[in-house]
C-alpha positions as CSV (number, residue, x, y, z in Angstrom):
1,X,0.0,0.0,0.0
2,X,1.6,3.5,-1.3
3,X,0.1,6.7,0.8
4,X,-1.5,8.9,-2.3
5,X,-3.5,11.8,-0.5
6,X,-2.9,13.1,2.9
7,X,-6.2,15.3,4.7
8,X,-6.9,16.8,7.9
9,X,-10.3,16.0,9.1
10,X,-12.8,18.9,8.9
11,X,-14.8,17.9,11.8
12,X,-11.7,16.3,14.0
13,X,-8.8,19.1,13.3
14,X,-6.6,16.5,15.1
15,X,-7.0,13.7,12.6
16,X,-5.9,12.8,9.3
17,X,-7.3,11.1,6.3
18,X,-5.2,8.5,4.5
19,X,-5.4,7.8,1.1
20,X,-4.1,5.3,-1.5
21,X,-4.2,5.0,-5.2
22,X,-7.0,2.5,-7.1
23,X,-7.6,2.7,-10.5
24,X,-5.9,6.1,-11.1
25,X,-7.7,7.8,-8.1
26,X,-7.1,8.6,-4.4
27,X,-9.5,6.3,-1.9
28,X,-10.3,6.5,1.7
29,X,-8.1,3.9,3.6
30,X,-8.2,5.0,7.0
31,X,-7.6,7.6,9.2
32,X,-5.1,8.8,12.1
33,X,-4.4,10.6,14.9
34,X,-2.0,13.7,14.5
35,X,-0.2,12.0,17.1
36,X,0.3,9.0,15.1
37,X,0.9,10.6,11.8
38,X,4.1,11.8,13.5
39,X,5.8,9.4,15.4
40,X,5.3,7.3,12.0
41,X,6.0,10.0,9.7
42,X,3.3,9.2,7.4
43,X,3.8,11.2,4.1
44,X,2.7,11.2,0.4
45,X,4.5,8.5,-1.5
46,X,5.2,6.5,1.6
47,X,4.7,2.2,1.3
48,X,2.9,0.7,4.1
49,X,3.5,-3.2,4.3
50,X,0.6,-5.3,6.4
51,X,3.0,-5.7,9.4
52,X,3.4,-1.6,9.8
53,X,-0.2,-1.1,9.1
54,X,-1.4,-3.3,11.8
55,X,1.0,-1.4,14.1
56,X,-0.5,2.1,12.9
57,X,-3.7,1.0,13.6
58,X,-3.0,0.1,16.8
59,X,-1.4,2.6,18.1
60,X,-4.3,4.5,16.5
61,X,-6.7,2.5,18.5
62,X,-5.2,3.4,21.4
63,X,-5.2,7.1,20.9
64,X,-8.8,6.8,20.4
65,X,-9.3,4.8,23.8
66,X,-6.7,7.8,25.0
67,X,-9.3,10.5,23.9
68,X,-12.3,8.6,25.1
69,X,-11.2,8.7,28.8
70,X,-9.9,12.0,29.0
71,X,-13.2,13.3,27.3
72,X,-15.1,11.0,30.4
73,X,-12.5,12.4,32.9
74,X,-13.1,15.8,31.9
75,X,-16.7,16.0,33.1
76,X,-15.9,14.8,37.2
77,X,-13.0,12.8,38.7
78,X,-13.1,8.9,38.5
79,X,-11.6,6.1,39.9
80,X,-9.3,3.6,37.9
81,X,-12.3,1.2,38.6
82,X,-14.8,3.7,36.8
83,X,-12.7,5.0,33.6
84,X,-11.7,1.2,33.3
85,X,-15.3,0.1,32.8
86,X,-16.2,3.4,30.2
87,X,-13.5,1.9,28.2
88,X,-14.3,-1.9,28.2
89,X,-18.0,-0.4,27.3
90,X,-16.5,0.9,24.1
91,X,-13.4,-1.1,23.4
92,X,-13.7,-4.5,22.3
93,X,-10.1,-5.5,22.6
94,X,-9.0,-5.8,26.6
95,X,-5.2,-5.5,25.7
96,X,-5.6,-2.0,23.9
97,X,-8.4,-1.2,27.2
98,X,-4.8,-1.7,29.5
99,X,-2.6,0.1,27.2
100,X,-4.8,3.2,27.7
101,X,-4.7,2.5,31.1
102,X,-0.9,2.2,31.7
103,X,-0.9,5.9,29.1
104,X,-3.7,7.3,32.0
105,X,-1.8,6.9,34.6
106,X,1.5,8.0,33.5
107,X,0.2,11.6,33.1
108,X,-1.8,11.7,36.5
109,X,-5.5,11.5,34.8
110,X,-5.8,8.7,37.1
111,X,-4.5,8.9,41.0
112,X,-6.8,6.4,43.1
113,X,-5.0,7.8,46.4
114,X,-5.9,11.3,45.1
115,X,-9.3,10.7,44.5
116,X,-10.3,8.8,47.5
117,X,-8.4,11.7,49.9
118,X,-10.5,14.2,47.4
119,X,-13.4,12.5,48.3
120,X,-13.6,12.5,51.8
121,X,-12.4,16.0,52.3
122,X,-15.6,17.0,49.7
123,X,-18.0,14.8,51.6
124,X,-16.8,15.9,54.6
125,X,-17.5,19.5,53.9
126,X,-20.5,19.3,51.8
127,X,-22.9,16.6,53.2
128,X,-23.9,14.9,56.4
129,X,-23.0,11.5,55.4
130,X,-21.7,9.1,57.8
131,X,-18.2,7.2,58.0
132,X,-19.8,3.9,57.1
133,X,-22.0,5.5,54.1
134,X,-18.7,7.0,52.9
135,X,-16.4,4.0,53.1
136,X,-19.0,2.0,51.0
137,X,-19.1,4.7,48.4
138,X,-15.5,4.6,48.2
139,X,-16.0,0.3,47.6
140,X,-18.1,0.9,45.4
141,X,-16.1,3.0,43.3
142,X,-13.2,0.6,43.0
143,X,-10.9,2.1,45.7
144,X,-9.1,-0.5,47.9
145,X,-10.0,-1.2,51.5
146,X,-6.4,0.0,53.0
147,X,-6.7,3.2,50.6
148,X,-9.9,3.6,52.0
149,X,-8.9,3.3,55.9
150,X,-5.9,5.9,54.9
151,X,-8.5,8.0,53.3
152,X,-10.5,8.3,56.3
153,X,-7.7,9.9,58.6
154,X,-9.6,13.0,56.7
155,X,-12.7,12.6,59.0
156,X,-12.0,13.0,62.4
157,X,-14.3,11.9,65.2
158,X,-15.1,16.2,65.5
159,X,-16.0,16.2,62.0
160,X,-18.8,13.3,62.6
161,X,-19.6,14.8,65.9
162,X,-20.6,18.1,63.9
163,X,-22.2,16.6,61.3
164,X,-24.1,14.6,63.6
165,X,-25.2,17.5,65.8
166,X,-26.9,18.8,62.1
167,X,-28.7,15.9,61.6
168,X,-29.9,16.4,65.3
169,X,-31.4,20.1,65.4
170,X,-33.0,19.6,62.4
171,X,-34.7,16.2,63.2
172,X,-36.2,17.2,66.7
173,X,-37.5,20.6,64.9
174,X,-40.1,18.2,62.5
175,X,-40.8,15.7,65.5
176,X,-42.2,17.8,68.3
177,X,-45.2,15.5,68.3
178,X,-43.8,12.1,68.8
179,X,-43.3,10.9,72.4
180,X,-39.4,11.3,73.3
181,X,-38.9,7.2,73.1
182,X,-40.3,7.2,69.6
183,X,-38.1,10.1,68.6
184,X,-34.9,8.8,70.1
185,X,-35.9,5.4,67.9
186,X,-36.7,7.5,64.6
187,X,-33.1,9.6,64.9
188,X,-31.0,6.9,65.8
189,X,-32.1,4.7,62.5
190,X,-31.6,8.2,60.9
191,X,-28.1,8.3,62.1
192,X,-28.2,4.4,61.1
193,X,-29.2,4.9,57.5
194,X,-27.0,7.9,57.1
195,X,-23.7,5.6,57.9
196,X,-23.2,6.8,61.6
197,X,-21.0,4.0,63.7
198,X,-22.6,3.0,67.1
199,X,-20.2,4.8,68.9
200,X,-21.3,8.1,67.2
201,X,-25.2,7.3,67.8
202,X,-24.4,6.6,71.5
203,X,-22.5,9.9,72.2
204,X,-25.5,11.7,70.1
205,X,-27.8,9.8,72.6
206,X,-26.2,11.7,75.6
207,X,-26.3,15.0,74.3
208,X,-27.8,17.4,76.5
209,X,-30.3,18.4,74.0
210,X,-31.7,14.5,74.0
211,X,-31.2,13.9,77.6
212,X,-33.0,16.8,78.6
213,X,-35.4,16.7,75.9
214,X,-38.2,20.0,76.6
215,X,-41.4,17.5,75.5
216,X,-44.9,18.1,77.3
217,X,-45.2,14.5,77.2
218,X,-48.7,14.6,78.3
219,X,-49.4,17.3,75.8
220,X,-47.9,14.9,73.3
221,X,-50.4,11.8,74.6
222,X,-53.3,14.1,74.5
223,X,-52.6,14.6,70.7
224,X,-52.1,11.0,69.6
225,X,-55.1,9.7,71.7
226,X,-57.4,11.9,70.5
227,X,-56.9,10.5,67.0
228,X,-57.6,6.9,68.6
229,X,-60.7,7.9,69.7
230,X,-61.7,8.6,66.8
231,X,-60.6,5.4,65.7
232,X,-62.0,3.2,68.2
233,X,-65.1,5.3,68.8
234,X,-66.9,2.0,67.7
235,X,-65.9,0.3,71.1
236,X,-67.0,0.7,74.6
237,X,-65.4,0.1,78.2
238,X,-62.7,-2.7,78.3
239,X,-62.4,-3.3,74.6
240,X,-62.2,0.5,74.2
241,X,-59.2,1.0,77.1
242,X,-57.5,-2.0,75.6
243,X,-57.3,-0.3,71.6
244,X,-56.3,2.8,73.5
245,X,-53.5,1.5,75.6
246,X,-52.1,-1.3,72.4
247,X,-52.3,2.2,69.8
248,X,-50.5,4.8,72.6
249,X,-48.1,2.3,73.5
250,X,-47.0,1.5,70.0
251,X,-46.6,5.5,69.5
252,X,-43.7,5.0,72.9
253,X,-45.5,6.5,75.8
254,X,-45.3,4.6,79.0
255,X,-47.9,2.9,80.7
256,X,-48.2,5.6,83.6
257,X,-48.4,8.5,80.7
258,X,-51.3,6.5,79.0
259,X,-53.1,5.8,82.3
260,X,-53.0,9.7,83.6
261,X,-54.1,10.0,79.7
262,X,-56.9,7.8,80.3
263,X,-58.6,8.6,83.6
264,X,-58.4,12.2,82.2
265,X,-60.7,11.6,79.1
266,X,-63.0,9.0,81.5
267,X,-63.4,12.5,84.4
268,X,-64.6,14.5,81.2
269,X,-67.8,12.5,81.4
């Protein structure tokens, strides 16, 4: 094969066209990266044998993978784990998948040990998001389990306190009408679900502003039985103190609360 025509790309400035002569005129025979058409010196006149085109296209190939991930990369960081499954989406051939690998990491695109430092710094200082919550993220992402313990030297037991104390005011401001036990219950499987260790949830458990908790507790009762009543309106006597004390117990009120409740509502007759 004898190079005929040599064009740049209108759409890709950064590639070439390569041509070759059939039948007195120039055809399409495939195309390079600028990169490529350098380091092989490809020129007008030039003969390509089978073993040198193979290599071209190769090298070719992997300037496209190249391209692909930094394109991907450009948008948000990624992990080695993430940029390596964009590629195998997209590139048939595993070998040329490592070779852009290997070129990614030579020129820092990809720095696992940055990333998951990175990380935890951001969700330290953006979000709420417990130790546990943030250690599976970092799994999940491909990062490796002693990466990720060094990682977490960025969140201190402070920073979780803090964060924790958040999650606090704002819970007991939306739950003034729950008795305290139920309340306790609801923020410590918040704290739970947000990736708090148990050591966290008990020390947010002996706050002051759980422990001394300003609830009217009777207040509370009053609220919640009321809507039983109008549940079990239907029964009378017994029956009728039995659906009251199973329903207010349920909501976490003790069985002294729910008895002061109940001669209360029985002296308004």
């Amino acid at each position: 094969m004898i190079i005929s025509k040599i064009t740049r790309q209108k759409e890709l400035n950064d590639r070439y066209n390569i041509f070759t002569l059939k039948q007195g005129k120039d055809v399409y025979a495939f195309s390079v990266d600028e990169t490529v058409l350098i380091k092989y010196k490809l020129r007008k006149g030039m003969e390509l044998d089978s073993l040198l085109l193979n290599e071209i296209q190769y090298t070719d190939e992997i300037r496209k993978g190249y391209h692909m991930a930094v394109r991907y990369l450009s948008k948000v960081k990624r992990t080695e784990m993430e940029v390596r499954k964009h590629l195998s989406a997209k590139m048939e051939n595993d070998a040329l998948v490592a070779e852009v690998m290997t070129k990614l990491k030579e020129m820092k695109f990809i720095d696992d040990e940055d990333y998951a430092f990175s990380y935890v710094r951001t969700q330290r200082n953006t979000t709420t998001k417990g130790a546990e919550t943030i250690k599976r993220e970092l799994r999940e992402k491909g990062i490796q389990r002693e990466l990720i313990e060094r990682s977490m030297e960025e969140l201190s037991y402070e920073d979780q306190m803090q964060a924790a104390k958040k999650i606090v005011a704002k819970f007991l401001a939306g739950k003034k009408k729950d008795s305290k036990k139920i309340i306790i219950q609801k923020l410590e499987q918040t704290l739970v679900r947000k990736g708090y260790t148990s050591d966290i949830i008990q020390q947010v458990k002996r706050m002051p502003e759980i422990v001394e908790m300003d609830t009217d507790e009777l207040e509370t009762v009053r609220i919640h039985g009321e809507k039983a009543r109008r549940k079990f309106a239907k029964f009378t006597g017994y029956e009728f103190k039995q659906k009251m004390k199973q329903f207010l117990y349920r909501k976490g009120f003790s069985m002294d609360l729910i008895e002061q409740y109940l001669d209360e509502i029985e002296n308004e007759d």
